[in-house]
C-alpha positions in Angstrom: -11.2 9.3 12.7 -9.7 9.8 16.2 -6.2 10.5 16.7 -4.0 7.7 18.1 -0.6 7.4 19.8 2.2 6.6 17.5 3.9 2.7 18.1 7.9 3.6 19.9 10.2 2.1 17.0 13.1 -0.3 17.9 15.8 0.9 15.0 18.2 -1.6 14.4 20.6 -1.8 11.6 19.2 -3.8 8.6 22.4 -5.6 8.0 22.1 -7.4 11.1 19.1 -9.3 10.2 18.8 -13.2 8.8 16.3 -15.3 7.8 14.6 -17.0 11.0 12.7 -16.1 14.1 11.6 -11.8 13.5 10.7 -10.8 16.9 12.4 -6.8 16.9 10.1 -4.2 14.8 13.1 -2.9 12.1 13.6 0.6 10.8 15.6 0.7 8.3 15.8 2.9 4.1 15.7 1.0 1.7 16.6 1.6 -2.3 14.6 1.6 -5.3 15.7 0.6 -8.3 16.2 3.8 -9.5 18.3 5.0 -6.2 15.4 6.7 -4.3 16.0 6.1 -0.5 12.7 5.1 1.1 12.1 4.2 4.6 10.8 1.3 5.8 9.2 -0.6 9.1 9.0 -4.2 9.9 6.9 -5.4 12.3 6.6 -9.1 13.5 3.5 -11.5 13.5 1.9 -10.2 17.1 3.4 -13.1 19.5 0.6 -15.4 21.0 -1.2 -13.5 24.2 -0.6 -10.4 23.1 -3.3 -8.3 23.2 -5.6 -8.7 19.9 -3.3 -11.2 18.4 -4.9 -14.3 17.2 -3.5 -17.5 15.1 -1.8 -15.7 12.3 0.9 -17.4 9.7 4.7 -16.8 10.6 5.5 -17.4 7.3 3.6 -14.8 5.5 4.2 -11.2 5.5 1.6 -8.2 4.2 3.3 -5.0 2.6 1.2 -2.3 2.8 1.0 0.8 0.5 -0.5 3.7 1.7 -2.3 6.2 -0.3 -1.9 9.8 -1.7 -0.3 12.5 1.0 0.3 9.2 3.8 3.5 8.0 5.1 4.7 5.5 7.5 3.8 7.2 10.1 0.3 8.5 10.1 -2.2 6.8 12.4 -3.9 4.8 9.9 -1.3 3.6 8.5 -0.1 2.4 11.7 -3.3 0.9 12.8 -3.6 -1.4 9.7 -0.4 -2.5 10.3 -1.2 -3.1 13.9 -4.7 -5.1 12.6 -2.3 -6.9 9.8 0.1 -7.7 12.5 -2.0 -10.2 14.5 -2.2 -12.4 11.4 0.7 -12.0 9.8 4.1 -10.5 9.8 3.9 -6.6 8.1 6.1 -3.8 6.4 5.1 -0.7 6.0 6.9 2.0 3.8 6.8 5.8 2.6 6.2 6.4 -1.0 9.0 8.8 -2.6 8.1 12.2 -1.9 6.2 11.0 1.0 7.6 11.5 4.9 10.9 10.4 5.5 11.5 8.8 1.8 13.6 10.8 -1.3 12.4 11.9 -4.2 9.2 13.3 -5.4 6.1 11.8 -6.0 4.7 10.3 -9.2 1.7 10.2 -8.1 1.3 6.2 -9.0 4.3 5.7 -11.9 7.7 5.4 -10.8 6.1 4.4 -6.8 5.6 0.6 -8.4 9.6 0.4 -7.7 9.7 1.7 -4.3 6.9 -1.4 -3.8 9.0 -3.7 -5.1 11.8 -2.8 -2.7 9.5 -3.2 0.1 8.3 -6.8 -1.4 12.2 -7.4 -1.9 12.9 -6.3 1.7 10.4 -9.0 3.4 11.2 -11.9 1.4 15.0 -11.1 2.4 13.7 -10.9 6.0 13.0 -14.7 5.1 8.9 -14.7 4.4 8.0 -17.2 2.2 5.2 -16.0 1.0 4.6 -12.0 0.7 1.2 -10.3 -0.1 0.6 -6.7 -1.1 -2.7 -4.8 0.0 -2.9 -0.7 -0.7 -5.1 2.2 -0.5 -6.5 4.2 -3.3 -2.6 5.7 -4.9 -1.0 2.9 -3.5 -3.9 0.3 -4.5 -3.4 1.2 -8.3 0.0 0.6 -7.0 -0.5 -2.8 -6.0 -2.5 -3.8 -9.3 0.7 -2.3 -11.7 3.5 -3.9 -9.3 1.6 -7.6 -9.5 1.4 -7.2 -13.3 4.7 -5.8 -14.4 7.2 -7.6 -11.8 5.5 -11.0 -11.9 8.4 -13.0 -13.2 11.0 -11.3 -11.1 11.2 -14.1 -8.5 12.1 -11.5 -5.6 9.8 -8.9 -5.9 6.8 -10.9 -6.9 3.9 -11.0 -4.7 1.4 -14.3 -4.0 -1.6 -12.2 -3.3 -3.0 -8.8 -3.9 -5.2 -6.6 -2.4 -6.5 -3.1 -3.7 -8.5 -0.8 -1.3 -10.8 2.3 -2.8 -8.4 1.9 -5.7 -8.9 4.3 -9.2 -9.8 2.0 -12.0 -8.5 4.6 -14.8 -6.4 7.9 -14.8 -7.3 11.1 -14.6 -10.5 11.0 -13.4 -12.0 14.6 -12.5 -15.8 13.2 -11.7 -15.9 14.3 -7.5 -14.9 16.9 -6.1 -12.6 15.2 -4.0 -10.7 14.6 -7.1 -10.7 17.8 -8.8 -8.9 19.2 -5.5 -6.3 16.3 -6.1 -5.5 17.4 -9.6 -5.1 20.9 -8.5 -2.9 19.8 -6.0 -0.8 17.8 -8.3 -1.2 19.8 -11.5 -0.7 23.7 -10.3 2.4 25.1 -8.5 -0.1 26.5 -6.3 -1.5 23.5 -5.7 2.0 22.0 -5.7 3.2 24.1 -2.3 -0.2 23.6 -1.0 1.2 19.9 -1.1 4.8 19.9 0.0 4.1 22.3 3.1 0.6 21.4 3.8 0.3 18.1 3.8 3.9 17.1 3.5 4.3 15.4 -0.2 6.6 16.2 -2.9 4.8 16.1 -6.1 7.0 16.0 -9.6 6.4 19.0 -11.4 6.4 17.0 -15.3 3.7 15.2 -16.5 3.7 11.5 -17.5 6.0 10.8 -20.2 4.9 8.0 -21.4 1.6 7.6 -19.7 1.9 4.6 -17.6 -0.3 1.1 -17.5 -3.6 1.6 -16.1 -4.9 -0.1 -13.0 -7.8 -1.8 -15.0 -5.1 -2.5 -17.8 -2.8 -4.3 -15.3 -5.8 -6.1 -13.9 -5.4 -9.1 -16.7 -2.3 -9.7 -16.2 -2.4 -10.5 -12.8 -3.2 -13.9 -12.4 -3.3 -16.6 -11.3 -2.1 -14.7 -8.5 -5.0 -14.1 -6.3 -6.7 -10.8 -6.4 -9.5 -9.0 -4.1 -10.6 -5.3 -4.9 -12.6 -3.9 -1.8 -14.1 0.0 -2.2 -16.9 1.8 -0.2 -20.2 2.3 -1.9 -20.1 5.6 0.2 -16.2 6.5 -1.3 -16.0 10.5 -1.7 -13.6 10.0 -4.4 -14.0 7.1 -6.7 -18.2 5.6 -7.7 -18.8 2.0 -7.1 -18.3 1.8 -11.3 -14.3 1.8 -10.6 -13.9 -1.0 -8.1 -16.9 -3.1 -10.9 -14.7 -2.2 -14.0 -11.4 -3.6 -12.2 -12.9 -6.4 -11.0 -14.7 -6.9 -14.4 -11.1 -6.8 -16.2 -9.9 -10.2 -14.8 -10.0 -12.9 -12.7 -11.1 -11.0 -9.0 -13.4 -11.2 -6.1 -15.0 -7.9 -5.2 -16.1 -7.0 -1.5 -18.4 -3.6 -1.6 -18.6 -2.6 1.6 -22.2 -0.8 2.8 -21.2 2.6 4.1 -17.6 2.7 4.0 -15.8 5.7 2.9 -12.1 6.0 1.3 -8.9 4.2 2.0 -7.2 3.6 5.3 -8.8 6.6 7.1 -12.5 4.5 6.2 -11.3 0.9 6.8 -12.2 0.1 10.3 -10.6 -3.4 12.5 -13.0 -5.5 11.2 -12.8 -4.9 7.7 -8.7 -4.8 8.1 -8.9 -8.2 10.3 -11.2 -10.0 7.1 -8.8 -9.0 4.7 -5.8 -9.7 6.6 -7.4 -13.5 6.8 -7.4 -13.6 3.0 -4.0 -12.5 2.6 -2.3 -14.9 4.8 -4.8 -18.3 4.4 -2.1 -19.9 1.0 
């Protein structure tokens, strides 16, 4: 995928924002629950005559959770948030251990609180209804957040979307994936991370081993749920995105071709999911 030109931020202090009109992109850190500082982007619904922007909701806003090694800040990050954007209003975020966020990466456990301070964040911003869409880490991300923080009225989310997300854990069966768990196993593999492609990774394993994403998947609803995945994904066969949505109430988009995550998810896939999230 071709390189593109980052988006100029306007940085404005958090504190200074209320519930009404959103028309300045925000940078701000936010806290997890468990006082990681994680850094955060708003970005207003495109305003009409924009270029690309079409009828979008003002009163919906996507959060999106990138996926393993991604950040705020990397182009395809912020070219689904500029697809999102014309339909809706978005926040983007760094997982801990991830750009400019604290902390190490969990690779998937403790990241389900740095996604509920992002869903916090926009329905302080005054959405009223806030939907969640992530990519492969952060889409098992998105499956655990909508199960376990259901009934916490702030962090909640109304709709859910997983991207090339992993059904189970530890899943060695691509090569893809076996150069993941080196990474993230191996202190090799652990510096290989931190200075060459920028992540933190935790050095202890899982203790205890958290929900799985096809565990979480029942416990979901009724909010509504879409899995999407490539039938061409490197990483994770077409049997993970049919064993999530198997597990509960889902509809399931395989798309001909399409590879893994944000770096595979071209406009027109981002602009058809974007329409699901924000239609109530």
């Amino acid at each position: 995928m071709r390189s593109e030109k980052e988006d100029a931020f306007h940085i404005v202090d958090v504190s200074s924002v209320t519930p009404g009109p959103r028309r300045a992109t925000i940078r701000t850190s936010l806290r997890a629950s468990d006082g990681v500082p994680i850094e955060a982007v708003h970005t207003p619904l495109a305003a009409p005559g924009t270029a690309g922007a079409a009828g979008g909701a003002t009163d919906t806003a996507i959060v999106v959770a990138h996926g393993f090694t991604g950040s705020v800040d990397r182009p395809a990050v912020r070219r689904a948030a500029r697809a999102f954007g014309r339909r809706a209003g978005v926040v983007t975020f760094s997982f801990r251990g991830h750009g400019g966020s604290g902390g190490r990466s969990t690779v998937g456990d403790r990241e389900v609180l740095d996604l509920a301070a992002a869903v916090r964040w926009a329905r302080e911003l005054g959405y009223a209804r806030v939907a969640t869409v992530g990519f492969s880490m952060g889409g098992s991300v998105v499956l655990r957040h909508a199960a376990l923080h259901k009934d916490v009225a702030r962090e909640r989310t109304d709709a859910v979307v997983a991207v090339s997300a992993p059904a189970r854990w530890y899943y060695r069966g691509t090569a893809p994936m076996r150069r993941v768990h080196w990474v993230i196993t191996r202190p090799a593999g652990r510096l290989v991370g931190r200075y060459g492609l920028r992540t933190r990774i935790h050095d202890r394993d899982w203790d205890p081993v958290p929900m799985s994403p096809v565990e979480a998947v029942p416990l979901i609803a009724p909010v509504p749920l879409l899995i999407v995945h490539g039938d061409s994904d490197p990483y994770f066969p077409v049997d993970h995105p049919r064993m999530l949505a198997a597990a509960g109430p889902a509809e399931l988009w395989l798309e001909e071709g399409m590879g893994h995550a944000e770096n595979a998810a071209d406009d027109a896939l981002l602009a058809r999911i974007a329409d699901w999230l924000s239609v109530p």
